[in-house]
C-alpha positions as CSV (number, residue, x, y, z in Angstrom):
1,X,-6.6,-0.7,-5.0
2,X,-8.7,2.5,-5.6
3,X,-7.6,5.9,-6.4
4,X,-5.4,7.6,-4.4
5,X,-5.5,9.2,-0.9
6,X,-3.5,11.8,0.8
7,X,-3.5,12.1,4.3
8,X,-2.0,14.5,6.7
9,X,-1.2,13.6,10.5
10,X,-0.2,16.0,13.4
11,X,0.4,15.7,16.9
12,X,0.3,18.5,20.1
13,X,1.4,18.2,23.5
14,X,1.3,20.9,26.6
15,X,3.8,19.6,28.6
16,X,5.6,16.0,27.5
17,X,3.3,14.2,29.3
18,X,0.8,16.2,29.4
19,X,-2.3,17.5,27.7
20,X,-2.5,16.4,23.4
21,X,-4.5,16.5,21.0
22,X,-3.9,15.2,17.6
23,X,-5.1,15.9,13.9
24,X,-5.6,14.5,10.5
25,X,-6.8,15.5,7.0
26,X,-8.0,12.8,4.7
27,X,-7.9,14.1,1.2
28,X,-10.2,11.5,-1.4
29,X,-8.5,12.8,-4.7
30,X,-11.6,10.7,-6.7
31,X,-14.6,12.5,-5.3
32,X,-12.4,15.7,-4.5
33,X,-13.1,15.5,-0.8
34,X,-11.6,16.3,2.7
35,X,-12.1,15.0,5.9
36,X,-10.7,16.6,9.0
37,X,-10.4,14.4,12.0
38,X,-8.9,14.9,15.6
39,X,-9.1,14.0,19.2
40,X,-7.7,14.4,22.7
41,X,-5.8,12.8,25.4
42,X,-6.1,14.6,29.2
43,X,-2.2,13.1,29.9
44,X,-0.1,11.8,27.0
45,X,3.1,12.3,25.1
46,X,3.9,14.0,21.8
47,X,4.6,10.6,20.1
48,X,1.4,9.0,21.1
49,X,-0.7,11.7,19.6
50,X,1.5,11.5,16.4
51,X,1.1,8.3,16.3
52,X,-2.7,8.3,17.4
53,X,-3.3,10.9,14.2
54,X,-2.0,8.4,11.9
55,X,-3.9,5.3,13.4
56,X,-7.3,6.9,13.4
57,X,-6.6,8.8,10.4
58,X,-5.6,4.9,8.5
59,X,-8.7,3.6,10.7
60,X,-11.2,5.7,8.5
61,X,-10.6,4.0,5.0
62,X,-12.2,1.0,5.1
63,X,-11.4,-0.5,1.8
64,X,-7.5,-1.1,0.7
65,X,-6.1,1.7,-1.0
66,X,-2.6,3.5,-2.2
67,X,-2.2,5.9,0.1
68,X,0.0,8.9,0.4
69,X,0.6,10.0,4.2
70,X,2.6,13.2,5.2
71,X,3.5,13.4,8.8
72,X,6.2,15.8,10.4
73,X,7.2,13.2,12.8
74,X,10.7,11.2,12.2
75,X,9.3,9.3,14.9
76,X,6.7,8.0,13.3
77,X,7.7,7.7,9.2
78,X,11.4,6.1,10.4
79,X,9.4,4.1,13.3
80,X,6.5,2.3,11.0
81,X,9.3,2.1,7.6
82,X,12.8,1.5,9.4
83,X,13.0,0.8,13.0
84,X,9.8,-1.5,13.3
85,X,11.5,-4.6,11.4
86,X,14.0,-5.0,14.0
87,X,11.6,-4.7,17.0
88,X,9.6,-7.4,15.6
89,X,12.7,-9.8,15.3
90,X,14.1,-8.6,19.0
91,X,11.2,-9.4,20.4
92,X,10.0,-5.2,20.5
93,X,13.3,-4.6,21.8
94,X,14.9,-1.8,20.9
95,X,18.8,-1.4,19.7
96,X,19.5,-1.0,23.4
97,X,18.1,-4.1,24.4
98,X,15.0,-1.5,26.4
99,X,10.9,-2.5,25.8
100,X,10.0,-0.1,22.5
101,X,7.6,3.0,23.9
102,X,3.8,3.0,22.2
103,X,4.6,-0.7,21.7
104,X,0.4,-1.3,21.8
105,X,0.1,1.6,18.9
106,X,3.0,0.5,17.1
107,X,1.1,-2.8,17.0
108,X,-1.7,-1.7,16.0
109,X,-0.4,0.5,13.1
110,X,1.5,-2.3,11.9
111,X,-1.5,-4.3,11.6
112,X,-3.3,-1.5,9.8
113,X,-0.1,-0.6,7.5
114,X,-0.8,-4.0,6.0
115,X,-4.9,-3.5,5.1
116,X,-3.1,-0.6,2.4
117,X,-0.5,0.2,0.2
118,X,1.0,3.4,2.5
119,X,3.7,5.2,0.9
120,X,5.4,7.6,3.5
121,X,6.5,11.2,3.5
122,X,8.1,13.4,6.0
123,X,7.2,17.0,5.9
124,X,8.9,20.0,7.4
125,X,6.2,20.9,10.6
126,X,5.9,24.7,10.7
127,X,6.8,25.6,6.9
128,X,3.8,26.5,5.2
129,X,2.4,23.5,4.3
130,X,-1.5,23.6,3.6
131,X,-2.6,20.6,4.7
132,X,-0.3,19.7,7.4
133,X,-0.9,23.5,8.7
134,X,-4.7,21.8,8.9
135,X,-3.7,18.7,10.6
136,X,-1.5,21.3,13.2
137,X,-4.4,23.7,14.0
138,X,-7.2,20.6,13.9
139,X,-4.7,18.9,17.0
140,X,-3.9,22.2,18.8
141,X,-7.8,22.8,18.9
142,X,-8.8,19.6,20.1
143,X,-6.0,20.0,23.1
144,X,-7.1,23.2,24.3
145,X,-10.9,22.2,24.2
């Protein structure tokens, strides 16, 4: 594994469905260097883009590493460290015996998860945090363009 990075994932959504964007900041503590990332969906949901942020945002480092990532989704941090062992055993069921939503994403972030050595973090959304105030503004931008 190589020296550590931090990333930072944010979702937005006008209207749940509706218009998202999502965002990311990739922090390379070794070359102190930042990358900002973010896209757009025309009709999505506030968990997809979450979840989109930190797919594309994992997507990006191409070699395994320790990585640090802050999101201010429960959604996503309990999803991809709690919640995702019993899916896989009830055949992506969830408690409730219902299909899991994002199933496809929650695949493919699984998959990804296991390229790296991820450590998770929830953050507080909203409360001052540099980066993640980044990762906010970089997914509102990309939904209103």
């Amino acid at each position: 594994m190589n020296n550590k990075i931090k990333i930072y994932t944010d979702g937005a959504c006008s209207g749940n469905p509706g218009k998202g964007g999502w965002g990311a900041v990739v922090i390379y503590s070794d070359r102190d260097e930042e990358k900002h990332l973010s896209g757009a969906d025309k009709l999505t949901t506030n968990n997809k883009m979450e979840l989109t942020a930190t797919i594309e945002s994992l997507k990006l480092i191409k070699k395994p590493n320790d990585i640090e990532l802050y999101t201010d989704s429960q959604y996503v941090k309990n999803g991809i460290s709690l919640w995702i062992i019993n899916w896989k055993n009830n055949g992506w069921k969830t408690a409730n015996k219902k299909p899991v939503a994002n199933k496809e994403l929650w695949i493919e972030l699984d998959e990804i998860v296991q390229f790296h050595n991820v450590t998770w973090f929830w953050v507080k959304g909203h409360s001052g945090n540099h980066y993640n105030e980044i990762a906010d503004q970089l997914a509102v931008k990309a939904m209103n363009n």
